[in-house]
SEDRENSE-621872 format. One record per residue (C-alpha): residue in three letters; x negated, y, z. Coordinates in steps of 0.2 Angstrom, whole numbers, always signed. Each point is the difference from the previous one (the first is absolute). Layout:
N
<r 'ALA' <X Y Z>>;
...
end
This chain:
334
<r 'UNK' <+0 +0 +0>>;
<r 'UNK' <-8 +15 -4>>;
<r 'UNK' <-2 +17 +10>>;
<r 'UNK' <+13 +10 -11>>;
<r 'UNK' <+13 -14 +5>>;
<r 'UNK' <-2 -3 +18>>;
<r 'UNK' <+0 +19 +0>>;
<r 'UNK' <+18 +3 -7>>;
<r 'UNK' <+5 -16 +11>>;
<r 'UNK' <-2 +12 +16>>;
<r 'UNK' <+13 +8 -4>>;
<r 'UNK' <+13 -14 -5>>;
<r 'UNK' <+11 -6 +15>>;
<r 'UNK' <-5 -17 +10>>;
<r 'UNK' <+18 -7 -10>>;
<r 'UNK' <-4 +7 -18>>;
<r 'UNK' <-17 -8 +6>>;
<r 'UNK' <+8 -18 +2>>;
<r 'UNK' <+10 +0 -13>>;
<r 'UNK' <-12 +2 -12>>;
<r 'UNK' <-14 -13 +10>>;
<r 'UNK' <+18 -11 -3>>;
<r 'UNK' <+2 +3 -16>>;
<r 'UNK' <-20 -3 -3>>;
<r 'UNK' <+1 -16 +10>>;
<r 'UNK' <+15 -5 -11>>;
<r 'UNK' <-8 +3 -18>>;
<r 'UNK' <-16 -9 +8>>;
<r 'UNK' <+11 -17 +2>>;
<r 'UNK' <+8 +1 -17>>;
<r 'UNK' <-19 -1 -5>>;
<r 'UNK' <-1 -12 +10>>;
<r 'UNK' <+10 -11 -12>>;
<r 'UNK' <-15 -2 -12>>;
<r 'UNK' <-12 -10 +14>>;
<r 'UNK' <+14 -9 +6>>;
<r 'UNK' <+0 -10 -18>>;
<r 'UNK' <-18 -1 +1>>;
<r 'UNK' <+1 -7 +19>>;
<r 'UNK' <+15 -13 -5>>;
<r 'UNK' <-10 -8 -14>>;
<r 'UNK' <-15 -3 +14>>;
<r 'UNK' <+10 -6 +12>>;
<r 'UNK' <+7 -12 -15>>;
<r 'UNK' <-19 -6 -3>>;
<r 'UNK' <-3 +0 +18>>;
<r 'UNK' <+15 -12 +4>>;
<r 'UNK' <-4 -12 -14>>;
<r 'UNK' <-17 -1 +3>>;
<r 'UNK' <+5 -4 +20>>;
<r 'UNK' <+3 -18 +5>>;
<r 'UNK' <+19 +0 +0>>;
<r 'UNK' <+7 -1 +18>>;
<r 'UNK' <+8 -15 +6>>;
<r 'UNK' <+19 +0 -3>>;
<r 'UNK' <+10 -5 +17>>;
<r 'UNK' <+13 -10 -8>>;
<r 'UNK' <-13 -10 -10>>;
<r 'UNK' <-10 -3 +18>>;
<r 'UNK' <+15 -3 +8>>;
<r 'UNK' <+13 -8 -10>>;
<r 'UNK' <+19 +6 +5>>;
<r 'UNK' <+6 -17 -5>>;
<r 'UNK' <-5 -14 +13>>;
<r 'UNK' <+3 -12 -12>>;
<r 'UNK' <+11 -10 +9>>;
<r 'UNK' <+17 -3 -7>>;
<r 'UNK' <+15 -3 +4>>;
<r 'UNK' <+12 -13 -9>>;
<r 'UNK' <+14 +7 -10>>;
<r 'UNK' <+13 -15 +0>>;
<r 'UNK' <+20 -3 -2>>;
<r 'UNK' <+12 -11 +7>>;
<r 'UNK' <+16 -6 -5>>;
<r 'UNK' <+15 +10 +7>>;
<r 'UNK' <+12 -9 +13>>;
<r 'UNK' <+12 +0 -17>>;
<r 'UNK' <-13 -8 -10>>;
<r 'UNK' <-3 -13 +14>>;
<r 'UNK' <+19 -4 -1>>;
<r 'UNK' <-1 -3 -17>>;
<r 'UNK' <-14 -10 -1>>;
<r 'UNK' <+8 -12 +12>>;
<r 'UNK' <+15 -1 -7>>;
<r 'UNK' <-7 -4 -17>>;
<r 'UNK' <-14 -13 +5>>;
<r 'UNK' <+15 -10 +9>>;
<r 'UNK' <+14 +3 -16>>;
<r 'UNK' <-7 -14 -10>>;
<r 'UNK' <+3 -14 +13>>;
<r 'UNK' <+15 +8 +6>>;
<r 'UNK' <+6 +2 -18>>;
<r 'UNK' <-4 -18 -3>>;
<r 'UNK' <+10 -8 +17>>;
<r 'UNK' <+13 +12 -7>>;
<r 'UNK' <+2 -6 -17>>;
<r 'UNK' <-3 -19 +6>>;
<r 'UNK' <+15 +1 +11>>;
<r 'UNK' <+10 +9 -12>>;
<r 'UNK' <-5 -13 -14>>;
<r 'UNK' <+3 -17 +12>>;
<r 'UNK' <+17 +8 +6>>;
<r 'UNK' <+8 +4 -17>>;
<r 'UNK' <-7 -18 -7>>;
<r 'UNK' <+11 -8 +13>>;
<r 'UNK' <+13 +13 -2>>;
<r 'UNK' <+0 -4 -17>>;
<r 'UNK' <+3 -20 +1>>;
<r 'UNK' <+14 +3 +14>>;
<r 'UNK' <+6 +9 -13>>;
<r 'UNK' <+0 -12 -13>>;
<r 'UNK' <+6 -11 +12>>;
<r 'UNK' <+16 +11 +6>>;
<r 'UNK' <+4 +1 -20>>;
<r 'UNK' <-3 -18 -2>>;
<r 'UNK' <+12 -4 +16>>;
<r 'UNK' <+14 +11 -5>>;
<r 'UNK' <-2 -8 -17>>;
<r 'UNK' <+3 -17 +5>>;
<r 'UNK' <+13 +7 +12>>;
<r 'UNK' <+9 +5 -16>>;
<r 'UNK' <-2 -15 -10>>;
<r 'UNK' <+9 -11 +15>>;
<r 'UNK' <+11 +11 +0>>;
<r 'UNK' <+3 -1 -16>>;
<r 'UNK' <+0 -19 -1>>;
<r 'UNK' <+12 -1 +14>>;
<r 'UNK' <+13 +10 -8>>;
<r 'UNK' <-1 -10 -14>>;
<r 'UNK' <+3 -16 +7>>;
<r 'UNK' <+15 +9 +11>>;
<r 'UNK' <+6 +4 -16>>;
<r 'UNK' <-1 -17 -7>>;
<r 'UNK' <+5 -9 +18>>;
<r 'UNK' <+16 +14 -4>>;
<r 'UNK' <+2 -7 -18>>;
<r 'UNK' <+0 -18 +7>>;
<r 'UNK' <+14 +5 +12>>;
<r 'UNK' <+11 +6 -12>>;
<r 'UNK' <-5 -15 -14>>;
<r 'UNK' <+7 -13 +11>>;
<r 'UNK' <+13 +9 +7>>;
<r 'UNK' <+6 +2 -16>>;
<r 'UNK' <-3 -18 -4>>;
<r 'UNK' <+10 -4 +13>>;
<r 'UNK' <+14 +11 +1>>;
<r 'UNK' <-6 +8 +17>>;
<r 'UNK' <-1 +18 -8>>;
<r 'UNK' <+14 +5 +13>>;
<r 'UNK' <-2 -9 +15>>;
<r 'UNK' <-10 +5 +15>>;
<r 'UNK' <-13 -13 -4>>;
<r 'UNK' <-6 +11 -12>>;
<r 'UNK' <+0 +17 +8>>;
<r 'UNK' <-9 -10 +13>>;
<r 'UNK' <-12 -6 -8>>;
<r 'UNK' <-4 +15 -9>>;
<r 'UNK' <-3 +10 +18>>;
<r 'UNK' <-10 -14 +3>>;
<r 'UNK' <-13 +4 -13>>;
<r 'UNK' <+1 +18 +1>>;
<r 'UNK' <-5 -2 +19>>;
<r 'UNK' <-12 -13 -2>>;
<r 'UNK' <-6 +12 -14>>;
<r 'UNK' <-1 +16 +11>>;
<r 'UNK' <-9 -9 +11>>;
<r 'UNK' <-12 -8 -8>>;
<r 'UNK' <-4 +19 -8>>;
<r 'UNK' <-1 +4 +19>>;
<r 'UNK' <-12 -12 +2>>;
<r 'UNK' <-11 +4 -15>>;
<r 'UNK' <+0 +21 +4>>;
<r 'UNK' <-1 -3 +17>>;
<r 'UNK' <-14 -13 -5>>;
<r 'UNK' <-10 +14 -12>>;
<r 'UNK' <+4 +15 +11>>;
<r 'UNK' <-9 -8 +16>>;
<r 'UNK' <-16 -3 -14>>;
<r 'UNK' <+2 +19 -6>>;
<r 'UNK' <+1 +6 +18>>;
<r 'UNK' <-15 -9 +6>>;
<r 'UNK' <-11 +6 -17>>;
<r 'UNK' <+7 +18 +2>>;
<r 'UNK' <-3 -1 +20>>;
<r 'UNK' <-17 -8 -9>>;
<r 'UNK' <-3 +17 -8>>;
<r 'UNK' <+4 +15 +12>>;
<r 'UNK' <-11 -9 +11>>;
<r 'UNK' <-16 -1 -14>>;
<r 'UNK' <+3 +21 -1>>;
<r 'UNK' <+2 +0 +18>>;
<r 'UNK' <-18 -9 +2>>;
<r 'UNK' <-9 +10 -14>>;
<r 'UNK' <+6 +15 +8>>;
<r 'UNK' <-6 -5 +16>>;
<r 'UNK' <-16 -5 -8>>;
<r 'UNK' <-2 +16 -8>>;
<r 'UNK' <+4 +11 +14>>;
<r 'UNK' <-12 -12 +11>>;
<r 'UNK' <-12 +4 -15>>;
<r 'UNK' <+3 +19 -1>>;
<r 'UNK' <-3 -1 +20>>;
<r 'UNK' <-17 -11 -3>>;
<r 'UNK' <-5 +12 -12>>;
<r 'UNK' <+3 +18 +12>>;
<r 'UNK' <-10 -8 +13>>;
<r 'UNK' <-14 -6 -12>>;
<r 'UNK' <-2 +18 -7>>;
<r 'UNK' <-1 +6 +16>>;
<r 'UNK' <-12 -12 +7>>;
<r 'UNK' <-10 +4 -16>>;
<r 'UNK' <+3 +18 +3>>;
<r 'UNK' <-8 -2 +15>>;
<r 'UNK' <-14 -8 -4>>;
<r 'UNK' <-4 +10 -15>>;
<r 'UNK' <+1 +17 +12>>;
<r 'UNK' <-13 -8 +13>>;
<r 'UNK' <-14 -2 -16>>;
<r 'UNK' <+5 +19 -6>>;
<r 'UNK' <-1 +6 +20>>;
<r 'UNK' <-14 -9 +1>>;
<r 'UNK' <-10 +7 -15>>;
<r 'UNK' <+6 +17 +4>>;
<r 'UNK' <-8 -3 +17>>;
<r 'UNK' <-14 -5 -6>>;
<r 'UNK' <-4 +17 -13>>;
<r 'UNK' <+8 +10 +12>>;
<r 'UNK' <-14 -7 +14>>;
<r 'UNK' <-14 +0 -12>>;
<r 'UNK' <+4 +17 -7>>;
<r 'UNK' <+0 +9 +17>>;
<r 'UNK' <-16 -7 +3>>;
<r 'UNK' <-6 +7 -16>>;
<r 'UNK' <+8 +18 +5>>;
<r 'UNK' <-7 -3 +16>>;
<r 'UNK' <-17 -2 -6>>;
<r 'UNK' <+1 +15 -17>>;
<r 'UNK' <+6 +10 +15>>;
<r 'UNK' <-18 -3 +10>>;
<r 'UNK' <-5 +2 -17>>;
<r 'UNK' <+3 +17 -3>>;
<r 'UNK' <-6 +3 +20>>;
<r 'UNK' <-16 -6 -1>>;
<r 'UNK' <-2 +9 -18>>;
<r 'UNK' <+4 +16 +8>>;
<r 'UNK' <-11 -1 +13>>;
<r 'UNK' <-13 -6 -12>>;
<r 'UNK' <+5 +15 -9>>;
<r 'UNK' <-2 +11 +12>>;
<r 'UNK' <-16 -7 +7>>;
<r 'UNK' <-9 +2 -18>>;
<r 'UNK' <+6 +17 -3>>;
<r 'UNK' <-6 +6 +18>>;
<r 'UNK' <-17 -9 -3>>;
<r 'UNK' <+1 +9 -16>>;
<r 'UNK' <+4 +17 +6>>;
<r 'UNK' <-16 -2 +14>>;
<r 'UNK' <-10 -5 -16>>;
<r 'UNK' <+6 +15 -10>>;
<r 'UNK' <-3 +9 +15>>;
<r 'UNK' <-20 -6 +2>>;
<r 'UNK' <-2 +1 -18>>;
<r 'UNK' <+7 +20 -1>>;
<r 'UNK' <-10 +5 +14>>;
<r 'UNK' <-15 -8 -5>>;
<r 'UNK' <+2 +8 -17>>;
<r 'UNK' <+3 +16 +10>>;
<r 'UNK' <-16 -2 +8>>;
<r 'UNK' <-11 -5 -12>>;
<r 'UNK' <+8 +4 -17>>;
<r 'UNK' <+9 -14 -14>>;
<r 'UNK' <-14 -10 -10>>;
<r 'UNK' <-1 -10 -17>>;
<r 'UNK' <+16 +4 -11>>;
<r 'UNK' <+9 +8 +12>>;
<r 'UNK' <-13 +14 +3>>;
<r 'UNK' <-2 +3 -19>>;
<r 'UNK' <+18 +3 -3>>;
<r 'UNK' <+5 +11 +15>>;
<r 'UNK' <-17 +12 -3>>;
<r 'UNK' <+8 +2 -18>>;
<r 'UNK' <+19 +3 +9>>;
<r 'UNK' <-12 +11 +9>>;
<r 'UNK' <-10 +8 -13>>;
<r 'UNK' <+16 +4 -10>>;
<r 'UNK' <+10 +9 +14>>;
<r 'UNK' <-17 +9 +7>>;
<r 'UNK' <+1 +7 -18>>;
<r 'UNK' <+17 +6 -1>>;
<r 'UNK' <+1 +6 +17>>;
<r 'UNK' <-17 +10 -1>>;
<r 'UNK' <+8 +8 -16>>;
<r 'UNK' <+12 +7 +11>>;
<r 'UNK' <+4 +17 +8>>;
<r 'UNK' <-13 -3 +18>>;
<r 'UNK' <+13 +9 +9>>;
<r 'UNK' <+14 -15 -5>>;
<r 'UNK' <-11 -13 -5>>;
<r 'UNK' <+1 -10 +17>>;
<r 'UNK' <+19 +4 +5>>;
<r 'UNK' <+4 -7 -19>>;
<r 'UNK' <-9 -16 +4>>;
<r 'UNK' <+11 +0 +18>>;
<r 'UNK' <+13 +1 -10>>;
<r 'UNK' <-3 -14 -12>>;
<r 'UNK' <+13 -14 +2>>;
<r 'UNK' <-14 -14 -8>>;
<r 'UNK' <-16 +6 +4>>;
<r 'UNK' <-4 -8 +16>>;
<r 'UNK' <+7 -16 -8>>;
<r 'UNK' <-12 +0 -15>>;
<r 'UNK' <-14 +8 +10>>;
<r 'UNK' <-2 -11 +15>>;
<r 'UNK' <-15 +6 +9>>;
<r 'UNK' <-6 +8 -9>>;
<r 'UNK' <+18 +13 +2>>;
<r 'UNK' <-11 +5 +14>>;
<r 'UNK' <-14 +4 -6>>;
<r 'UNK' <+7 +12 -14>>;
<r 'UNK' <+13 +8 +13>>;
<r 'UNK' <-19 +4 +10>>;
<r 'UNK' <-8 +8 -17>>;
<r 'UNK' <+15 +10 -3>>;
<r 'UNK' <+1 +7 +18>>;
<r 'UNK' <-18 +4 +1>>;
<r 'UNK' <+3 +10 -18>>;
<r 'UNK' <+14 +9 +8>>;
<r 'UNK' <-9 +5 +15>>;
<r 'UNK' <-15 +9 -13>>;
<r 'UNK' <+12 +8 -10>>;
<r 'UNK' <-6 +17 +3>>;
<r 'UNK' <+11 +13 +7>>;
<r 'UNK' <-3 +19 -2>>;
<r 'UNK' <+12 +10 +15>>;
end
């Protein structure tokens, strides 16, 4: 700043003052934008040329490894109907087989009933026809003999039309005992083969249920069984993830005491190899815009830097020193 300046700056007020020190230090950071490129491709090299550092999740794995065992079981529906089906066949055939045995013998009682009522008809028939010819022999030798009037006759015709009736009383009530005892024969077939196949229905509920029983123990059994191993597995992914975080924790405290070492050794006695190259060029570069600077701003511009201190390191320091001493020399005439 030169003589003529600090001179006509006695007689500005301490605001007019700061605001243009503001403005200065505002205008010096927008410069600042043409390092800050320069700075980013270093730290670019810097990083790749740095043994990448250890990711957590690959030194400590979230997943345990362990897992549990996806399964499904039949419903309480589905075990019904499992049962039901894998007892059907059998029950399907006693079914049949009683149906089958009950209509054969159905079927000859039937043929035997028509067969009974048929040789009911043809005595019957028979009968009448030698009542009709016992009548015709009444009446022939009555008229032989001249009798046609007499009581003799009408006598002997009552006679063969009892002896008729009876005898047809005789052969119906003969053929209606025979259809009685076949048809008594049949009611009690359909009575059995119902009993049977209600007995068989009964049979078959309980068999299901039985069945139904056993098949729920095996499916409460497996579902015990994952159920049992799978807590265990949670059990164990949950000490899992305990012991990880701790490990977790432990590593990154050891690791913050080692940054920590590291910084203030590096503090103490300066970065070396690669590291030391590309800071003093960080360095070098910022020493170079910040010299070129106004002395009187020059170190509250570098104060004001949001990045600096990041891409400086130590060596922030060391140009925040340069730029104070330069300050402090920066000669003033009143």
């Amino acid at each position: 700043m030169s003589f003529w300046e600090d001179f006509k700056d006695l007689f500005k007020t301490k605001q007019k003052l700061e605001e243009e020190k503001s403005a200065k230090i505002a205008d010096a950071l927008k410069g600042e934008s043409k390092i800050t490129e320069q700075m980013k491709q270093l730290e670019k090299l810097y990083q790749m040329g740095k043994e990448p550092e250890k990711d957590v999740d690959e030194l400590f794995p979230s997943d345990s490894g362990l897992k549990t065992v996806e399964y499904t079981v039949a419903t309480d529906e589905e075990l019904d109907d499992r049962a039901k089906s894998s007892l059907l066949g059998d029950y399907n055939d006693k079914k049949n087989k009683i149906n089958s045995e009950t209509n054969e013998k159905l079927e000859n009682l039937g043929v035997k009933l028509s067969e009974t009522k048929q040789k009911e008809q043809s005595e019957l028939n028979d009968l009448k026809k030698k009542i009709e010819e016992a009548f015709s022999d009444v009446k022939s030798n009555a008229i032989k003999r001249g009798t046609t009037r007499s009581s003799i006759f009408q006598n002997s015709l009552n006679e063969v039309n009892e002896n008729g009736q009876q005898s047809e009383d005789e052969v119906v009530k003969k053929y209606r005992t025979a259809v009685d005892s076949i048809d008594a024969q049949i009611e009690n077939l359909k009575e059995t083969r119902e009993n049977a196949l209600n007995n068989l229905d009964v049979k078959y509920a309980s068999d299901v249920k039985e069945k139904l029983a056993d098949l729920t123990k095996e499916r409460d059994a497996i579902v015990k069984k994952y159920e049992e191993y799978n807590n265990k597995i949670i059990e164990k992914q949950n000490r899992y993830a305990l012991e990880r975080e701790k490990a977790i924790n432990d590593y990154l405290k050891e690791k913050q005491e080692q940054d920590k070492l590291t910084e203030e050794y590096e503090k103490e006695n300066g970065y070396t190899g690669d590291k030391k190259d590309n800071y003093e060029q960080r360095y070098n570069i910022a020493f170079d815009y910040y010299n070129s600077l106004s002395s009187d701003i020059a170190l509250d511009a570098l104060n004001a830097s949001p990045s600096m201190k990041y891409y400086l390191g130590i060596y922030y320091d060391k140009l925040k020193d340069v730029l104070s001493n330069k300050q402090s020399k920066t000669k003033k005439y009143f």
